[in-house]
C-alpha positions in Angstrom: -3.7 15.0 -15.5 -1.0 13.8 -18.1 -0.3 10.3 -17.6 3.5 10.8 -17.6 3.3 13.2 -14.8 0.6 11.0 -12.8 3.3 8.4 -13.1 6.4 10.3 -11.3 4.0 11.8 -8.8 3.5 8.1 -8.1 7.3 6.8 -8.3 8.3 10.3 -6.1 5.4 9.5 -3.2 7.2 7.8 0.1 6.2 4.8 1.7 7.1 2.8 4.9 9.3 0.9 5.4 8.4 -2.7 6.7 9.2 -3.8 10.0 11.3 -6.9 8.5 13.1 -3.8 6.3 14.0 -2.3 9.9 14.7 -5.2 11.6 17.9 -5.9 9.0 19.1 -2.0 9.0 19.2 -2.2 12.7 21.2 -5.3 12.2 23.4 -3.9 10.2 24.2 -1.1 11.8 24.8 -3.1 15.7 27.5 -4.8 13.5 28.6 -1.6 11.9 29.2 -0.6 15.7 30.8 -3.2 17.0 33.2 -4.0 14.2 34.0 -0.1 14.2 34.8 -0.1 18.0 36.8 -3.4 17.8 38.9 -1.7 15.0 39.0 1.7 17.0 41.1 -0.9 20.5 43.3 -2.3 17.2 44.9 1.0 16.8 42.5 2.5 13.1 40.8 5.4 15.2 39.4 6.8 12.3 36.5 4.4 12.7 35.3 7.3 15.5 33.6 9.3 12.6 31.7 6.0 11.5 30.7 5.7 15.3 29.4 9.7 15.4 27.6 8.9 12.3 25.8 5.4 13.7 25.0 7.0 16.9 23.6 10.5 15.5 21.2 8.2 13.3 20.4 5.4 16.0 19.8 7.4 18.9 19.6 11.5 18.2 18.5 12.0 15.0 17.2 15.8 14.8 16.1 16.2 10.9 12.8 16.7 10.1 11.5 13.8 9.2 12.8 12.3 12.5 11.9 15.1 14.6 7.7 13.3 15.6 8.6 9.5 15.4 10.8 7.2 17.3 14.6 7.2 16.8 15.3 3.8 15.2 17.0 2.5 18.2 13.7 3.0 20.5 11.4 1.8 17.3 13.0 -1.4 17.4 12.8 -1.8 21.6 9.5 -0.4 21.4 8.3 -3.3 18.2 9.7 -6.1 20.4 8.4 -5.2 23.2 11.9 -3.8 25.6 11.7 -0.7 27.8 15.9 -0.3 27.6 17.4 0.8 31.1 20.8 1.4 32.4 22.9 2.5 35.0 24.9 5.5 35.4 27.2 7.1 38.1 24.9 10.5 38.4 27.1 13.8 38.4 27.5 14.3 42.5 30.6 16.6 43.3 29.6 18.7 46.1 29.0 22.5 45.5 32.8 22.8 48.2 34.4 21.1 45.0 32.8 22.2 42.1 34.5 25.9 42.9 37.1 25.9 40.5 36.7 22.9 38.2 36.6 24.4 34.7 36.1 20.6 33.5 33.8 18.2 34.6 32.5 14.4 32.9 30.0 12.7 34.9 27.6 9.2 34.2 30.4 7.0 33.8 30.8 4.0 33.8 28.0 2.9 31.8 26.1 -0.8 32.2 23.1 -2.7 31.6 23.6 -4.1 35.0 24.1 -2.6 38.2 27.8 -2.4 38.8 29.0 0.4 41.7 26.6 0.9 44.7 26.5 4.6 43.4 25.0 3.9 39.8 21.3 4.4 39.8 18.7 2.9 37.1 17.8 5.5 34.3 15.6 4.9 30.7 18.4 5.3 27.6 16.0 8.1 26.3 16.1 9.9 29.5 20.1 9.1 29.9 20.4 10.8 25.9 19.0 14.5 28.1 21.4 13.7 31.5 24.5 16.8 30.7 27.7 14.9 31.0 29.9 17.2 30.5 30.6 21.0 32.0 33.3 22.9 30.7 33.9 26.6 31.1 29.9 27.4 32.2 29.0 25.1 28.8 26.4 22.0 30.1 26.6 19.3 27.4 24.0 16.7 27.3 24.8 13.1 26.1 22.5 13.6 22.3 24.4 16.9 22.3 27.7 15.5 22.5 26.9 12.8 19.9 25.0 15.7 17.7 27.5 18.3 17.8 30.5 15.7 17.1 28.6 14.1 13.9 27.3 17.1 12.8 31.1 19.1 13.0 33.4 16.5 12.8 32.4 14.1 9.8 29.5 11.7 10.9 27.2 13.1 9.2 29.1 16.8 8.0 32.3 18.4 7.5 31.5 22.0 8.9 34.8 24.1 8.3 33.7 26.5 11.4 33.6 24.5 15.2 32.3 26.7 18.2 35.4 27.5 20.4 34.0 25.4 23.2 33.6 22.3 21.1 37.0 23.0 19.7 39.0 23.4 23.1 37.1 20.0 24.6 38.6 17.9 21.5 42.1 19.4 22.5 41.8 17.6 26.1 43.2 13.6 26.3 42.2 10.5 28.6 43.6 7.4 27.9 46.1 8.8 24.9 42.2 10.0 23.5 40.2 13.0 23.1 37.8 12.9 26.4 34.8 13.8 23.9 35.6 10.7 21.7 36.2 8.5 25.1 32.6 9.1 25.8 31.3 8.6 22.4 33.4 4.8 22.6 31.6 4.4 25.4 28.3 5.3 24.0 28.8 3.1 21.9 30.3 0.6 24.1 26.9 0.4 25.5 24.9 0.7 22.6 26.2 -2.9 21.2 25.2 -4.8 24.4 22.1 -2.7 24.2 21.2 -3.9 20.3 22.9 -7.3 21.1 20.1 -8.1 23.9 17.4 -6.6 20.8 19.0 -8.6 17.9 18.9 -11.7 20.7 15.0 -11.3 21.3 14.9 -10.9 17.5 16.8 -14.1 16.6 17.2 -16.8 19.5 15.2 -19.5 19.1 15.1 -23.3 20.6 12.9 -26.5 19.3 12.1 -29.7 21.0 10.5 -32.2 19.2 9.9 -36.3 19.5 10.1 -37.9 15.7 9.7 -41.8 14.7 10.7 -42.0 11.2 9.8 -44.9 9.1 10.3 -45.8 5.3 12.9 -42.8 4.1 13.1 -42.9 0.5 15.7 -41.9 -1.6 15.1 -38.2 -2.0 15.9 -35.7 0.8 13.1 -36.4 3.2 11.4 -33.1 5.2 10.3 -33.1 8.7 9.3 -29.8 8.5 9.7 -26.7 6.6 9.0 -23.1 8.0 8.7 -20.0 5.2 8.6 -16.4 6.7 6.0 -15.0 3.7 7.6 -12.1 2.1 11.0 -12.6 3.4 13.5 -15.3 2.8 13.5 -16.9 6.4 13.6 -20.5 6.2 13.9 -23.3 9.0 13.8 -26.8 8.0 14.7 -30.2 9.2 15.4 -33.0 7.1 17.2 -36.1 6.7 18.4 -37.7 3.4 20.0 -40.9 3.2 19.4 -41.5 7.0 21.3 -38.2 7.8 19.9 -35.3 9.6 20.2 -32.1 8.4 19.2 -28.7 9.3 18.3 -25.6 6.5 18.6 -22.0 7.9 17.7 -18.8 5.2 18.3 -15.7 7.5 16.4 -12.5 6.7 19.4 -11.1 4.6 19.3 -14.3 2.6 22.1 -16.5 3.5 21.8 -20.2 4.0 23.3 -22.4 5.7 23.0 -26.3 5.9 24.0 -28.7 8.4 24.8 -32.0 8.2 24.9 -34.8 11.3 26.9 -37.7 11.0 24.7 -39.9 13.1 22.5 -42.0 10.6 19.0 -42.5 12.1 17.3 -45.3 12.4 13.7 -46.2 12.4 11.2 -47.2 13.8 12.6 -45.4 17.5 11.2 -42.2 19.2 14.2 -39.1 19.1 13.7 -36.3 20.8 15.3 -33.5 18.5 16.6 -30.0 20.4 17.6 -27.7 17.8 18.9 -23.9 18.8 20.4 -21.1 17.7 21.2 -18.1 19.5 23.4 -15.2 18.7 27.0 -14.9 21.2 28.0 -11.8 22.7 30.5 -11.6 19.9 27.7 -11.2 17.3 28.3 -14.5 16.2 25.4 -17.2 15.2 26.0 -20.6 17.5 23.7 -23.4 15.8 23.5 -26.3 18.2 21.4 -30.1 17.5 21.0 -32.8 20.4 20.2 -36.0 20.0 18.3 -37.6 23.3 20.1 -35.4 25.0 23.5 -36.3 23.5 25.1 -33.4 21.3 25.2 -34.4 17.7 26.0 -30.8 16.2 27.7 -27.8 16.9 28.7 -24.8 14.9 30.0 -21.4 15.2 29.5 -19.2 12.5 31.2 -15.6 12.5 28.5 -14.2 10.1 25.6 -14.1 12.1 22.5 -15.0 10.8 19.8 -12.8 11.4 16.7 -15.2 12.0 13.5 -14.3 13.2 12.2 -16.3 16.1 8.2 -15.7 15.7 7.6 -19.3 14.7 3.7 -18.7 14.6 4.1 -16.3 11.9 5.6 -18.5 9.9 3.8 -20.7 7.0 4.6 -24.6 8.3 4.6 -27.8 6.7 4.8 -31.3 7.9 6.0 -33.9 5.7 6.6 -32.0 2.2 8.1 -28.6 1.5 6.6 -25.3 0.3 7.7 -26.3 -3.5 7.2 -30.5 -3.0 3.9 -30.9 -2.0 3.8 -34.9 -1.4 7.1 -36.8 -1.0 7.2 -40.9 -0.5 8.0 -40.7 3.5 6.5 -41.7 6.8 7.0 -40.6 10.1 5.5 -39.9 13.5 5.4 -36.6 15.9 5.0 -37.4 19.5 5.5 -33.5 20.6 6.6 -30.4 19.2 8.0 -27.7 21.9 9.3 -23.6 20.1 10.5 -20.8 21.9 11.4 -18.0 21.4 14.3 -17.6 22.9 16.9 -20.2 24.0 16.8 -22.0 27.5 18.6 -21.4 30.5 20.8 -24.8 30.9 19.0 -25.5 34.2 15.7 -25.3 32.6 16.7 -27.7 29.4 18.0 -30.1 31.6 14.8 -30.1 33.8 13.0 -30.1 30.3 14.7 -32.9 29.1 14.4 -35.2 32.0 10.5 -34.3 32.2 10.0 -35.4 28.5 12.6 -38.1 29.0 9.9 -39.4 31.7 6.6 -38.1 30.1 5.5 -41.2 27.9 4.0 -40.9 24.6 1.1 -42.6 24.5 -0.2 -41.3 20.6 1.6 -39.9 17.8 0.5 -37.6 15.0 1.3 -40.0 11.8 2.2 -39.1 8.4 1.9 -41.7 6.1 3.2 -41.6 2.1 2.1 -38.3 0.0 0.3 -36.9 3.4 1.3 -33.7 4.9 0.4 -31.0 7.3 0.3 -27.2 7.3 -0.1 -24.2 9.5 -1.4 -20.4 7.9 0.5 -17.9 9.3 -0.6 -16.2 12.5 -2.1 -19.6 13.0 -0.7 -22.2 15.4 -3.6 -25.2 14.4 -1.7 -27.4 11.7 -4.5 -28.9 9.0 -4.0 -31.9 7.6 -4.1 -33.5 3.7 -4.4 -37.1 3.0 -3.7 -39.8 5.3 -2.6 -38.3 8.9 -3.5 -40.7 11.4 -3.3 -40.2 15.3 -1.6 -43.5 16.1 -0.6 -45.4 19.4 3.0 -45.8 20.1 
């Protein structure tokens, strides 16, 4: 075969995307959602083809190469584990009042939790085949609806002919809107709090942990350092000149680093609680206590898509991935991660238990010694002189 031709062959054949690759589109396109839905309520409704568009590829895609896998909405549940169920109000006008109606939308309202003693529990997927709308003898199904809007009406084509059906729906109002592009707002109403709850699972995380520092020197001093491999996710905790400070790298590959005030001293156990969850809002909230005292809070409107699966990162203990020794000493009494953030009832009953739980020996670090942790690996191995030292 000529080489050249081997060569585009190659550069032409597809290959898969990674799930960290999905992980930031899906991301992307729950913001892309919820920013197009809060500028629909502040009066720019053409944002409604962005959310035909988004929804047609999230939920209902029907090309080809979609047609055997998972929709990217479901791949995403299905990767982290979610079996996504709602509640709907199902279609129940008795056949006595049906006789006439030449209109009729059903399932609404819409909620991941139970609202109206009528709603019942339904899968999304088996939701997307419910028909939520009868008009004239046509039954529309909710992925028909969302189809047959993107596909006619600019999410994903501009067709210049519209079946007469689809065209008479659009002409009919509720709330000073088309009644077809009510429902889609309310698809996709749902759909944020549905990849809100994904994007949490995906990027909520807490730490406890019980330091003694000792000796800082003059250069930035690491407690730990956590490296995603082959992404740019970073978490890192570190002082430098007696200040804490916290380093986030999301998956997109923004940073972010956080200062505390509070100069720490040595020589004295503190138990750190880091956490960062996303709001509602789609906003990151980074919080650090200090023994129980909050020392740090921030609210940042970009939020930062972290992943929380702390045991497949690469960890270090007392240097960084690029400084393999630095001139520092510390102790760890106990490290606590989750994957997720706490309820307030159980930190407080989390706190008060390690408040009262007493360190008896420390894992300690002295100068130039470090530990690290191989992805996928929780046991930390250490390098030069780590001693297990009573407190």
């Amino acid at each position: 075969m000529n080489t050249e031709q081997s060569q585009d062959t190659k550069q032409s054949q597809n290959v898969k995307k990674s799930n960290l690759d999905k992980f930031k589109e899906f991301f992307h396109a729950v913001r892309i959602i919820f920013d197009s839905t809060k500028l629909i309520n502040e009066g720019k409704y053409y944002q409604i083809t962005v959310l035909y568009g988004q929804l047609r590829a999230l939920l209902t895609d029907k090309t080809k190469e979609r047609s055997k896998e998972l929709k990217p909405l479901f791949e995403i549940a299905n990767l982290l584990g979610e079996d996504i169920k709602i509640f709907y109000m199902p279609a129940n006008l008795p056949p006595s009042l049906k006789e006439g109606v030449f209109l009729e939308v059903s399932s609404l309202p819409l909620s991941l939790k139970k609202l109206l003693s009528n709603q019942e529990e339904i899968t999304l997927s088996d939701y997307l085949n419910v028909e939520v709308v009868e008009y004239k003898g046509y039954k529309l199904k909710a992925h028909e609806i969302i189809n047959a809007l993107s596909d006619k009406y600019g999410g994903s084509h501009y067709d210049t002919k519209v079946p007469l059906y689809l065209m008479e729906l659009t002409s009919f109002g509720l709330n000073n809107q088309p009644i077809l592009d009510n429902l889609i707002i309310q698809f996709a109403d749902l759909f944020t709090k549905v990849g809100v709850k994904l994007v949490k699972k995906l990027a909520d995380f807490e730490f406890f942990i019980s330091l003694y520092p000792d000796n800082f020197s003059i250069e930035e001093n690491f407690f730990f350092d956590y490296r995603l491999p082959n992404s740019t996710c970073r978490i890192s905790l570190f002082t430098y000149q007696g200040k804490l400070s916290l380093l986030f790298v999301d998956l997109i590959g923004r940073t972010i680093s956080l200062e505390v005030e509070q100069i720490l001293d040595v020589n004295i156990f503190y138990l750190i609680n880091i956490t960062h969850k996303i709001t509602a809002e789609l906003y990151s909230e980074i919080k650090l206590n200090i023994d129980g005292i909050n020392v740090l809070d921030k609210l940042i409107t970009e939020p930062f898509l972290m992943i929380n699966e702390i045991q497949s990162y690469q960890g270090y203990f007392n240097r960084t991935s690029e400084r393999e020794t630095q001139e520092f000493e510390f102790g760890i009494g106990r490290i606590l991660m989750y994957g997720k953030v706490l309820e307030d009832i159980d930190k407080l009953n989390l706190n008060i238990s390690l408040a009262q739980t007493e360190i008896k020996k420390m894992i300690w670090f002295n100068k130039n010694s470090y530990g690290h942790s191989a992805p996928g690996n929780g046991d930390i191995k250490f390098e030069g002189s780590v001693l297990h030292k009573d407190v």
